[in-house]
ROTORKE-192959 format. One record per residue (C-alpha): residue number from 0; y negated, x, z. Coordinates in steps of 0.1 Angstrom, whole numbers. Example, Ala and Ser with C-alpha at 12.3 -4.5 7.8 and 13.67 -1.06 7.14 Angstrom:
2
{0; {45; 123; 78}} {1; {11; 137; 71}} 
This chain:
622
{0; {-20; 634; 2008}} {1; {-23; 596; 2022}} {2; {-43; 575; 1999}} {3; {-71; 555; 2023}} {4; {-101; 532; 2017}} {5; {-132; 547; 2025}} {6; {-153; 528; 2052}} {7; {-184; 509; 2033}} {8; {-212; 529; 2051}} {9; {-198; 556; 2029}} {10; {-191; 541; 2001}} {11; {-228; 526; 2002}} {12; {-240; 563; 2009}} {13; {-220; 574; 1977}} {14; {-229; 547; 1955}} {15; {-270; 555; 1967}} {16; {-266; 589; 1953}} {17; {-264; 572; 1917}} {18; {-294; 549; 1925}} {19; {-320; 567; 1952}} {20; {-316; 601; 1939}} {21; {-351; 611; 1948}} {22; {-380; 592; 1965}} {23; {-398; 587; 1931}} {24; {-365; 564; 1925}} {25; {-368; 546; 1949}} {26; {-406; 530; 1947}} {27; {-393; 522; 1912}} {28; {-369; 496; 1925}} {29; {-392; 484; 1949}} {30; {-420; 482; 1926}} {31; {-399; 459; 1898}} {32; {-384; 436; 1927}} {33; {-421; 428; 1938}} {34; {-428; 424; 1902}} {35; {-397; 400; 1899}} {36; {-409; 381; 1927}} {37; {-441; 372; 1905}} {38; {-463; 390; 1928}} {39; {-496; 394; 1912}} {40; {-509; 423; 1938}} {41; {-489; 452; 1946}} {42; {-499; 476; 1970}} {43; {-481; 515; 1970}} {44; {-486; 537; 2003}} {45; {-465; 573; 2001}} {46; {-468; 595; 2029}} {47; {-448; 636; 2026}} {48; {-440; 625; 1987}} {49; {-424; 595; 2000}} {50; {-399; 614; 2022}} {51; {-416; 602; 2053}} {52; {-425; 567; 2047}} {53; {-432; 547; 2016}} {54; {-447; 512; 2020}} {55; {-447; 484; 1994}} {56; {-462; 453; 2001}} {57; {-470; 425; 1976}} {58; {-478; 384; 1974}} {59; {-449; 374; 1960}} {60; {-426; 343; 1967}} {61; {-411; 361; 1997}} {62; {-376; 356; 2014}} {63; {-361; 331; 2043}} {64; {-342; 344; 2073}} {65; {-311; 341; 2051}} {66; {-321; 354; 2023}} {67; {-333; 387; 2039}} {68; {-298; 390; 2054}} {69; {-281; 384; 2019}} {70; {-313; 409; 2001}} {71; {-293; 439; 2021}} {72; {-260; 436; 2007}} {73; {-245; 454; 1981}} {74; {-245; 436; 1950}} {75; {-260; 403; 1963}} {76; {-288; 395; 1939}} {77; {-318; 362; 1929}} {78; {-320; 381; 1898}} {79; {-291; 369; 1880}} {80; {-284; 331; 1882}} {81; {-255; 333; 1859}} {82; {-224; 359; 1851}} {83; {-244; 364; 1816}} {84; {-249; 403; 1816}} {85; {-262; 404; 1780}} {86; {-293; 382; 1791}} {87; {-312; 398; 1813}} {88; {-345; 384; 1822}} {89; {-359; 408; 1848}} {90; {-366; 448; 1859}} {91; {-336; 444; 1882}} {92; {-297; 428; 1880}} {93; {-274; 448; 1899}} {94; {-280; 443; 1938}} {95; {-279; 477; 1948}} {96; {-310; 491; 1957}} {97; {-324; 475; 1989}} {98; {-286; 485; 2005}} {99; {-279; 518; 1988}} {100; {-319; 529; 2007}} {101; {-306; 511; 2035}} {102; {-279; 533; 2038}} {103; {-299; 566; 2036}} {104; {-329; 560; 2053}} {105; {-348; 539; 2076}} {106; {-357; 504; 2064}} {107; {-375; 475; 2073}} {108; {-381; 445; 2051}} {109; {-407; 418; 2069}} {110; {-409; 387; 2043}} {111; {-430; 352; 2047}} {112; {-423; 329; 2017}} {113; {-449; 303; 2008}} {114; {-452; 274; 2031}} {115; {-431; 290; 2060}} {116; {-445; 289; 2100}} {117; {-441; 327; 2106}} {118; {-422; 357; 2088}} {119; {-387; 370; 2094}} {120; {-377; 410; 2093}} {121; {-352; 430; 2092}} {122; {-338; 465; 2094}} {123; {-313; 489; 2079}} {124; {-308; 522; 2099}} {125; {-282; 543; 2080}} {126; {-261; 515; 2073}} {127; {-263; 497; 2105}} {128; {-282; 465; 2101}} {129; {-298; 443; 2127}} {130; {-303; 409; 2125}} {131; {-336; 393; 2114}} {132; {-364; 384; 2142}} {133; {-393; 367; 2138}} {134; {-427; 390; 2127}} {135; {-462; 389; 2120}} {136; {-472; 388; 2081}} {137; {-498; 371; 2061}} {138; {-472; 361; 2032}} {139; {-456; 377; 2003}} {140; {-430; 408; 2015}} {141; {-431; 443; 2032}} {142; {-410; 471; 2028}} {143; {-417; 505; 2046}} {144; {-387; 531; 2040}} {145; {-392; 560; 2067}} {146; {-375; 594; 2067}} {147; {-358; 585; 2036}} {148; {-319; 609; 2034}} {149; {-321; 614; 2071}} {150; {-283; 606; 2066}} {151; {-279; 625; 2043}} {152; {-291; 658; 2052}} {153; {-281; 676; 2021}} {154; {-301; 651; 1994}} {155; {-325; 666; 2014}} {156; {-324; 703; 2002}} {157; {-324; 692; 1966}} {158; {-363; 679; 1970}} {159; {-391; 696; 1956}} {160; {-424; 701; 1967}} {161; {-442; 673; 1981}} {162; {-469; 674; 1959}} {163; {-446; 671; 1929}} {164; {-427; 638; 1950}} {165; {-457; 624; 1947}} {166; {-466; 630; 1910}} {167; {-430; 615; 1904}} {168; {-433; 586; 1922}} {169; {-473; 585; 1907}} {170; {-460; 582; 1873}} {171; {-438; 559; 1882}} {172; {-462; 536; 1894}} {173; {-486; 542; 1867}} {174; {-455; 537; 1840}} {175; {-452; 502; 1864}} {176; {-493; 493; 1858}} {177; {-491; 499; 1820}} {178; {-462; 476; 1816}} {179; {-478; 447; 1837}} {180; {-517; 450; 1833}} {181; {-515; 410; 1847}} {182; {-508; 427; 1884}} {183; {-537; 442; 1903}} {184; {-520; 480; 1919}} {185; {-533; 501; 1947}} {186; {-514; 534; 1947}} {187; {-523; 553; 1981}} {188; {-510; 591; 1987}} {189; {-518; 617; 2016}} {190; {-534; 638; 1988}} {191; {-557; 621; 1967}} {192; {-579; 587; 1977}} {193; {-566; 551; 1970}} {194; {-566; 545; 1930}} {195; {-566; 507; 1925}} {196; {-557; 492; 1887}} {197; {-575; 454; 1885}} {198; {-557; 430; 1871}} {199; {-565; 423; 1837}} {200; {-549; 397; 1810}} {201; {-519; 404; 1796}} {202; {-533; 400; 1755}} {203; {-540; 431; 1734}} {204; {-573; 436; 1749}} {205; {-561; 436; 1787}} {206; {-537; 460; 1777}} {207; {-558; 480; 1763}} {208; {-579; 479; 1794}} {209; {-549; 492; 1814}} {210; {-548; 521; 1792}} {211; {-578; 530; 1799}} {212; {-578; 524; 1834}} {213; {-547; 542; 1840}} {214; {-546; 572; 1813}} {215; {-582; 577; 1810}} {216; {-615; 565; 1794}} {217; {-609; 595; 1770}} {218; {-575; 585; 1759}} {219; {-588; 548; 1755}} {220; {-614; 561; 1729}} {221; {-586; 580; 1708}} {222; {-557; 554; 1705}} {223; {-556; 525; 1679}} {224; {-537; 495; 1679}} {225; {-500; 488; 1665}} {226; {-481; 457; 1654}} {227; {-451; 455; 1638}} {228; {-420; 426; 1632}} {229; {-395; 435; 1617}} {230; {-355; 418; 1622}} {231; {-365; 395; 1654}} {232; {-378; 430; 1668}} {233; {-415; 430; 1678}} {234; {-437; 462; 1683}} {235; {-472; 465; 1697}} {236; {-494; 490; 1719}} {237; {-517; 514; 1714}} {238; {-511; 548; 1695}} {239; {-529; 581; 1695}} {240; {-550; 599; 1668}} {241; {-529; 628; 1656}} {242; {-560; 647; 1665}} {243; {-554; 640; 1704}} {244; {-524; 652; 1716}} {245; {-506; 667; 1745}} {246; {-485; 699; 1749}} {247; {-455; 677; 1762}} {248; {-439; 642; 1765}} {249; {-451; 632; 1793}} {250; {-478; 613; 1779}} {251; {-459; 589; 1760}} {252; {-450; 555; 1773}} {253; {-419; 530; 1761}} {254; {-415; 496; 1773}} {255; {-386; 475; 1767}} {256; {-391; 441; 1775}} {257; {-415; 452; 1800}} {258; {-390; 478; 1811}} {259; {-403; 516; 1811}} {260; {-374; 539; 1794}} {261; {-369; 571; 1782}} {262; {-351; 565; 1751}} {263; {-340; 592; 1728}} {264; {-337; 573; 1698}} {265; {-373; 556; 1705}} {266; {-382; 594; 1708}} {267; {-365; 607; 1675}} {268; {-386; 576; 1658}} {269; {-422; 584; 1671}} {270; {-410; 624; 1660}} {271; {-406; 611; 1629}} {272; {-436; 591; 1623}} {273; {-459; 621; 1635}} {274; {-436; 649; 1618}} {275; {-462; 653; 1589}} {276; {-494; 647; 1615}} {277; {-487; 668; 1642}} {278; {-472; 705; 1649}} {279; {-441; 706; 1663}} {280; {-452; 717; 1701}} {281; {-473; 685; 1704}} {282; {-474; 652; 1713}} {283; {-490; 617; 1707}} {284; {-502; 601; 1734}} {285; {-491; 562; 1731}} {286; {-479; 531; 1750}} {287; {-457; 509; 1728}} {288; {-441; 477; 1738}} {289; {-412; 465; 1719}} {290; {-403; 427; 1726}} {291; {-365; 414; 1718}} {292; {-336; 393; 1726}} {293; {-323; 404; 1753}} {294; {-290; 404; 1738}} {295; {-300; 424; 1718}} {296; {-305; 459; 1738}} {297; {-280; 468; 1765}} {298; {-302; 476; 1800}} {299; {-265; 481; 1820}} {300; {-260; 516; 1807}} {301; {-274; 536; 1838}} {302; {-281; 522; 1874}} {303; {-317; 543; 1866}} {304; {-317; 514; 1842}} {305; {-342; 542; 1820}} {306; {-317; 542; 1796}} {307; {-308; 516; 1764}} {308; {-287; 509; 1737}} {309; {-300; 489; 1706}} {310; {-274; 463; 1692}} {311; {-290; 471; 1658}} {312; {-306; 507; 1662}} {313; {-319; 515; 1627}} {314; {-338; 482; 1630}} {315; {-357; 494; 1657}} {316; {-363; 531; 1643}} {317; {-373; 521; 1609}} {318; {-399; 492; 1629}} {319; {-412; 522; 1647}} {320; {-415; 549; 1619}} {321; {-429; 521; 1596}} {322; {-454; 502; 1619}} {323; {-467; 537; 1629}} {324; {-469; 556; 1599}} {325; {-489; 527; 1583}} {326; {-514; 521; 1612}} {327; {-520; 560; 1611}} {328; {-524; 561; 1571}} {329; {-545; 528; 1571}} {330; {-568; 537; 1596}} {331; {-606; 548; 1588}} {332; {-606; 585; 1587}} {333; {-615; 595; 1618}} {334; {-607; 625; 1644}} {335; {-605; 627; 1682}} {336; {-635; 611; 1700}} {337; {-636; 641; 1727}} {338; {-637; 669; 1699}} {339; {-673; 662; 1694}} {340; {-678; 663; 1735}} {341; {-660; 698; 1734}} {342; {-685; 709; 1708}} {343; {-714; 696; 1731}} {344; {-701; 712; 1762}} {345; {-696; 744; 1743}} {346; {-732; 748; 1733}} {347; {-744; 738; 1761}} {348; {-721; 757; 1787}} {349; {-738; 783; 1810}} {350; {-719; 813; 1802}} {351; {-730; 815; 1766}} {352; {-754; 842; 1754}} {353; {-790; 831; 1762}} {354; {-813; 826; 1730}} {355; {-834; 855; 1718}} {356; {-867; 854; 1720}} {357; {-885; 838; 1686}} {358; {-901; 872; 1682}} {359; {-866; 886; 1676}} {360; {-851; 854; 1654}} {361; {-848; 866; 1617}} {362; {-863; 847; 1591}} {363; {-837; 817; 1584}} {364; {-835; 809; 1544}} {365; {-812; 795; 1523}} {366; {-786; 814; 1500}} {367; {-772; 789; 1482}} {368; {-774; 787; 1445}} {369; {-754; 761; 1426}} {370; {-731; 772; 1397}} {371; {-744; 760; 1363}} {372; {-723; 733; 1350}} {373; {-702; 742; 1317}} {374; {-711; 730; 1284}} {375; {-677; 713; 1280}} {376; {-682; 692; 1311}} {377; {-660; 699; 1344}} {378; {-629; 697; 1354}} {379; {-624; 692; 1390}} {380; {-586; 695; 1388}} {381; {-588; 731; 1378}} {382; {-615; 743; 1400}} {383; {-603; 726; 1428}} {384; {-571; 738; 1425}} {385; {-577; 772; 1419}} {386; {-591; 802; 1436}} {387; {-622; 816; 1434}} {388; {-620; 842; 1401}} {389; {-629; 867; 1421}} {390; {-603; 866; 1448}} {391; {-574; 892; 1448}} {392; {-544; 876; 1432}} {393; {-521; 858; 1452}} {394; {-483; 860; 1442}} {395; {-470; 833; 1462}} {396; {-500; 809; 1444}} {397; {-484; 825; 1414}} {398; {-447; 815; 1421}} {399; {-457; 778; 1430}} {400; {-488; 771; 1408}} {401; {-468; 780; 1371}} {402; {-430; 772; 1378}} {403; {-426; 748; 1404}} {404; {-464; 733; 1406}} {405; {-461; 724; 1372}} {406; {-433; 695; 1376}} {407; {-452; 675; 1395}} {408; {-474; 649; 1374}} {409; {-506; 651; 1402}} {410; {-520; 620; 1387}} {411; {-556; 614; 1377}} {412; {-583; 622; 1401}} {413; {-593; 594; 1428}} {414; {-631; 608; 1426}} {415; {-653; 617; 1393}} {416; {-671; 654; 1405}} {417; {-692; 657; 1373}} {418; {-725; 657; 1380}} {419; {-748; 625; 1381}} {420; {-780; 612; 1389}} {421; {-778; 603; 1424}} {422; {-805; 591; 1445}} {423; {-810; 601; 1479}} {424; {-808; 569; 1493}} {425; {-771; 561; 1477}} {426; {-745; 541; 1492}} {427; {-732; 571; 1508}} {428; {-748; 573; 1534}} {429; {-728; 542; 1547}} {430; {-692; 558; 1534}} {431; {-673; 571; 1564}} {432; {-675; 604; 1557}} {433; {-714; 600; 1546}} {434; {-727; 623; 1513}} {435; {-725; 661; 1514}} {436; {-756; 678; 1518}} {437; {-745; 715; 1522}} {438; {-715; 743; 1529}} {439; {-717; 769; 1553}} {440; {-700; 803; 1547}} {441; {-687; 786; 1520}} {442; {-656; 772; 1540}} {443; {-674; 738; 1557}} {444; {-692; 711; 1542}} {445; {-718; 695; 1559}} {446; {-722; 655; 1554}} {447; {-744; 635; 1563}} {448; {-737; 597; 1571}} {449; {-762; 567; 1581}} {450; {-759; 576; 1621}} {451; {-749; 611; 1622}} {452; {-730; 642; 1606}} {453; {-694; 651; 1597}} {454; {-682; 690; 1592}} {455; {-653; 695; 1567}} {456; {-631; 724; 1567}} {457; {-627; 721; 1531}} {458; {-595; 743; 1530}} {459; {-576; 720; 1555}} {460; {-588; 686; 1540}} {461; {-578; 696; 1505}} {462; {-544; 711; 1518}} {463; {-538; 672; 1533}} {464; {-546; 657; 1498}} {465; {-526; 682; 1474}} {466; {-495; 675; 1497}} {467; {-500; 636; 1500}} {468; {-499; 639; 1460}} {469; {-469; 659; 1467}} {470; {-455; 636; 1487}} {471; {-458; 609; 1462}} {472; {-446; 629; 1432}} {473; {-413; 636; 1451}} {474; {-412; 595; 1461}} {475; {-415; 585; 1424}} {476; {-400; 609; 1404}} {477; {-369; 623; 1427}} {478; {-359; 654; 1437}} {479; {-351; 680; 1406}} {480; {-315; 692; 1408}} {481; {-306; 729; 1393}} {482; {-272; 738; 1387}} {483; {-257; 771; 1402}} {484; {-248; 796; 1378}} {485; {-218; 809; 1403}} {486; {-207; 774; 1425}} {487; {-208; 784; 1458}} {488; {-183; 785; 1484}} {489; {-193; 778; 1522}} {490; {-170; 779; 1550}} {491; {-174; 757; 1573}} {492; {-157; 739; 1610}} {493; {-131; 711; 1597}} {494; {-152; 685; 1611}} {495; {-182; 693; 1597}} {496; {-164; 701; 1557}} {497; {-154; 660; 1561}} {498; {-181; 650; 1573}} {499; {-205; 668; 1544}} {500; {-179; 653; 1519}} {501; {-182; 617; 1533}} {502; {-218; 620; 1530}} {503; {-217; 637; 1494}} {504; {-236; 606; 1479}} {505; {-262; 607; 1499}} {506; {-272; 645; 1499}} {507; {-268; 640; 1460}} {508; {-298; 618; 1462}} {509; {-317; 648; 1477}} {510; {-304; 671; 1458}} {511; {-276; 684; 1470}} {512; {-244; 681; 1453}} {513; {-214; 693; 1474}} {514; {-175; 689; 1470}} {515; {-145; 694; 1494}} {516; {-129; 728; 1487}} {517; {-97; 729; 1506}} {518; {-95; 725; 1546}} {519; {-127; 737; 1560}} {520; {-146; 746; 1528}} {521; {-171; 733; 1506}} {522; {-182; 738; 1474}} {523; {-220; 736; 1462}} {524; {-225; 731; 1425}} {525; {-262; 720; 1425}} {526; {-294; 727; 1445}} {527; {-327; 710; 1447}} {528; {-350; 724; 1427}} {529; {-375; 732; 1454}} {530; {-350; 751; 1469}} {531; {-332; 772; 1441}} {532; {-341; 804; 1461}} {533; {-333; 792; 1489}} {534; {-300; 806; 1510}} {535; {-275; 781; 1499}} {536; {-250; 788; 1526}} {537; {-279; 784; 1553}} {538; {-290; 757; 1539}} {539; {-257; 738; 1540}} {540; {-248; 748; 1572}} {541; {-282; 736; 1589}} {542; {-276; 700; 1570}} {543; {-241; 703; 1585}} {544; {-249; 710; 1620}} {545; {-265; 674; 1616}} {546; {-243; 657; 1597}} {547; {-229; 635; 1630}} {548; {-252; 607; 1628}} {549; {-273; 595; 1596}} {550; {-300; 619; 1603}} {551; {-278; 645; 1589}} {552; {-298; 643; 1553}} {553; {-332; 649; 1577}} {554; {-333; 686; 1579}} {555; {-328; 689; 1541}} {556; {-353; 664; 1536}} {557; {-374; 678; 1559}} {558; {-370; 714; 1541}} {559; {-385; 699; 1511}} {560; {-414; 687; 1521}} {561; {-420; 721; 1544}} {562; {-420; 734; 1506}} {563; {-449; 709; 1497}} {564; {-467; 715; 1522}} {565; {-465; 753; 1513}} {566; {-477; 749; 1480}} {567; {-499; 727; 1490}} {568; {-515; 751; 1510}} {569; {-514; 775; 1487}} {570; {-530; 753; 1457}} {571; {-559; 738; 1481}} {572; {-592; 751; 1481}} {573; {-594; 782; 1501}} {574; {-617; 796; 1527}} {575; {-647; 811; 1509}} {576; {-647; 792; 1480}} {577; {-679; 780; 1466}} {578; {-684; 747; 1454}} {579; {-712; 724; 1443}} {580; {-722; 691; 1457}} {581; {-708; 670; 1430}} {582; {-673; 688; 1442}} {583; {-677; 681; 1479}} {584; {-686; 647; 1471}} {585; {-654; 641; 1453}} {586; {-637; 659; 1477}} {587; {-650; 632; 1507}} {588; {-634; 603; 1484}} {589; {-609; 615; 1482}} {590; {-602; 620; 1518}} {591; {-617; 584; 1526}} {592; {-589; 573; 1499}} {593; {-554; 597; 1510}} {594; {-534; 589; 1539}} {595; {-538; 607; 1570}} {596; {-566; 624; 1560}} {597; {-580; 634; 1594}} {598; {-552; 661; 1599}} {599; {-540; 689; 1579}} {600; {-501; 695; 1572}} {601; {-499; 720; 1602}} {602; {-517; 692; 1626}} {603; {-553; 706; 1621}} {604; {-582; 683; 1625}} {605; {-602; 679; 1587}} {606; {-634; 666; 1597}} {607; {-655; 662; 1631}} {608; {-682; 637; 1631}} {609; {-710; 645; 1652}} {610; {-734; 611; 1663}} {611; {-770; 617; 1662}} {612; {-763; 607; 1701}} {613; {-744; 643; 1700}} {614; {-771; 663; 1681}} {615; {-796; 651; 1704}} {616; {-775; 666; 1732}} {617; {-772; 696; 1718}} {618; {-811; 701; 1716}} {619; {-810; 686; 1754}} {620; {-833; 651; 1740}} {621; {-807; 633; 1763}} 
């Protein structure tokens, strides 16, 4: 076969495959070159999912004659002044988009910089351009794309539905809004009515407008702010309450120097920070903005431009879990503002059983009787800790209370639950999680603050606060090794043998001590302790299915501390476990003093404040 050049309509149609490869895609690059023309109002009309037209117009600094000419060839670009690719200022760099939709679809580009008599346009029909003629525009720039892959009928087949077009090139645009809240948007569809975004400042508090504005009043109640430095790397935004999350992904936005991406190692980080907060099929809702050099980060990976490396990628993983993990822990304890709505809107939702007539209400009186206190004073260690006398034996409890519970040095108690003269009046009242007052089928504790009430599932908050000591017991003291009678043998791929070996030092400092034992082999002499009934050959095959990258110790770690959080459910206070007020008391300290006290292990909220604002809705006073 004759080698041959290809003619450049085609190779423009090629390349656009890489760049437009759905309409969504397209309003992207149109979006960030109206942002990199400083425009300061963008406008976003979509019509069929933006297979039939889309429309961006903005008052940017606009284009000449010439310059609207140059805008629609490949790789001709105002964006990079010099040949410096490692210091990029703006969304976009490479040159290709307004030619690579040229080349597919129908487009017209009518431009008017500042100061000019009249405005120039231009158009691009499958390749073929005409030259510019004068037009009629205010100022700023125009570009409508219409029947977008009409010459490329194929692309065409591999659309879905318009309706999820749109919500592509929606999030987009919203993705766009959140990164910019200094640029007033108006997003217009054929399915919903014009949204428009205000411009707002571009401190913490304008951003935190946009939030709101874009992702919801509710979301804006439940987020808190983040900042972080660490290594020339700066991190701010707005994360979500572990107690508000989503089923998926989708609501968590990374910016990059203003740049949206979809990072996996960003991702792996905020898994990490919420790996003890959250279960594992949710998600934190959160918009964090991470500021560098731009030498620093590589933007040139994909034409998407979604995708970056980090010079220094650890850097910006441990900023992340750090700046997170201590803006969660530091926080006031507090849950999900909407959790309080849902418990309104239940009680007061039609479908519930109507209330009996007061003829038919039983006699309400109270059941509760405290315990007598002992003559040797109490110790709210042991009760806490332990069952009710009562309750069936639990072997499991068994296994981890005498052997294993027993390692840990748990520390003194935070909170003194012997019983005092306290008046009813007592600074309490203004704590955050108020003074308890009663327990309800003796698995919640009602508390009462200065402006409303808090529920505590006592089971859940004192599962938190055992593994928190955990936790730190494990931090301070180091994992316990136990030797292996009989050293084990495991057989594993070449590849992963070396790398096990290379990494022998650092599994030792978990626990694991491991030694090459001819090609493919490896032999285990010692065990953490928390795992010494563990299988040994499962275990070390899991680490080494991870072993590529440094996260290779992160499955055994993580391991351990599913093992805390198991006996730390099983040494909490259980369901149906009586306890006096002095004990709840102790037990809201305590809480108001632990890390991440609002969520259980498994992701469970602790507490749920109710305002009086709420009560009064429940009895219909509002």
């Amino acid at each position: 076969m004759t080698i041959r050049r290809l003619p450049p309509v085609l190779i423009d149609r090629i390349a656009a495959g890489e760049v437009v490869e759905r309409p969504a895609a397209a309003v992207k690059e149109l979006v960030e070159n109206a942002l990199d023309a400083r425009a300061s109002a963008i406008e976003v009309v979509l019509d069929g999912g933006g297979r039939l037209l889309i429309r961006i117009s903005d008052n940017g600094g606009g284009m000449s004659a010439d310059e609207l000419s140059l805008a629609v060839e490949r790789h001709a670009t105002s964006k990079l002044p010099t040949e410096d690719l490692l210091s990029i200022s703006t969304l976009g760099f490479r040159g290709e988009a307004l030619p690579s939709i040229g080349s597919v679809a129908r487009l017209s580009i009518a431009s008017r910089p500042k100061g000019a008599p009249h405005a120039f346009e231009i158009r691009v029909e499958g390749g073929v351009v005409t030259p510019p003629r004068p037009a009629a525009l205010n100022g700023g720039t125009r570009v409508e794309v219409r029947d977008l892959f009409f010459a490329t009928p194929a692309r065409l087949k591999f659309l879905k539905s318009d309706r999820a077009e749109t919500a592509a090139a929606v999030d987009v645009v919203r993705r766009l809004a959140l990164a910019r809240p200094d640029a007033a948007f108006t997003l217009v569809t054929d399915e919903r009515p014009p949204i428009t975004w205000v411009a707002r400042s571009a401190d913490e508090a304008g951003r935190a407008a946009r939030v709101a504005d874009v992702l919801g009043a509710e979301v804006g109640r439940n987020v808190i702010p983040v900042h972080g430095l660490r290594g020339g790397v700066e991190l701010t935004g707005l994360a979500g309450l572990p107690t508000f999350s989503k089923a998926n992904s989708l609501s968590q936005y990374l910016f990059v120097n203003g740049r949206p991406v979809k990072d996996k190692l960003l991702m792996g980080a905020l898994r990490a920070a919420y790996s003890d907060l959250l279960p594992s099929d949710r998600y934190p809702v959160l918009a964090l903005f991470l500021q560098l050099d731009p030498r620093e980060v590589d933007v040139n990976v994909h034409p998407a431009k979604t995708e970056v490396r980090f010079r220094d990628g650890g850097n910006v993983r441990a900023l992340l879990v750090r700046t997170l993990t201590d803006a969660l822990a530091e926080r006031v304890p507090r849950t999900a503002a909407s959790m309080a709505d849902r418990l309104v809107s239940l009680a007061r939702a039609p479908e519930l059983e109507p209330p009996r007539p007061a003829a038919a209400m039983p006699q309400l009186r109270s059941t509760y009787r405290p315990d007598p206190v002992p003559a040797g004073g109490y110790d709210w260690r042991a009760s806490i800790a332990r069952p009710a006398a009562a309750a069936a034996p639990d072997a499991e409890l068994d296994g981890f209370a005498m052997a294993v519970q027993s390692t840990f040095d748990m520390g003194p108690p935070a909170a003194d639950a012997r019983p005092a003269e306290i008046a009813p009046d007592s600074g309490d009242l203004d704590r955050p999680l108020g003074a308890a007052r009663a327990q309800l089928h003796e698995t919640y504790i009602v508390a009462q603050t200065r402006d409303g009430v808090v529920l505590v599932d006592q089971h859940a908050a004192h599962e938190r606060l055992v593994y928190e000591k955990l936790k730190g017991a494990l931090e301070r003291d180091g994992v316990g090794r136990q030797g292996l009678l009989v050293p084990a043998v495991v057989d594993l791929d070449p590849a992963e043998a070396d790398r096990l070996v290379e990494r022998a030092a650092d599994l030792e400092a978990l626990g694991l001590v491991v030694e090459s034992f001819g090609h493919g082999a490896v032999l285990v002499r010692e065990v953490p302790a928390l795992l010494s009934k563990a299988d040994v050959t499962k275990l070390v095959r899991d680490v080494a299915e991870h072993a590529a990258e440094w996260d290779d110790a992160l499955p055994l770690e993580r391991r351990l501390l599913h093992v805390a959080a198991t006996m730390a459910c099983h040494g909490s206070v259980r369901a149906g476990r009586r306890l006096r007020v002095e004990e709840m008391n102790a037990l809201l300290r305590e809480m108001e003093a632990t890390p991440n006290a609002g969520e259980c292990n498994h992701g469970r909220p602790t507490f749920v404040t109710l305002s009086l604002a709420d009560v009064e809705k429940l009895f219909a006073r509002r």
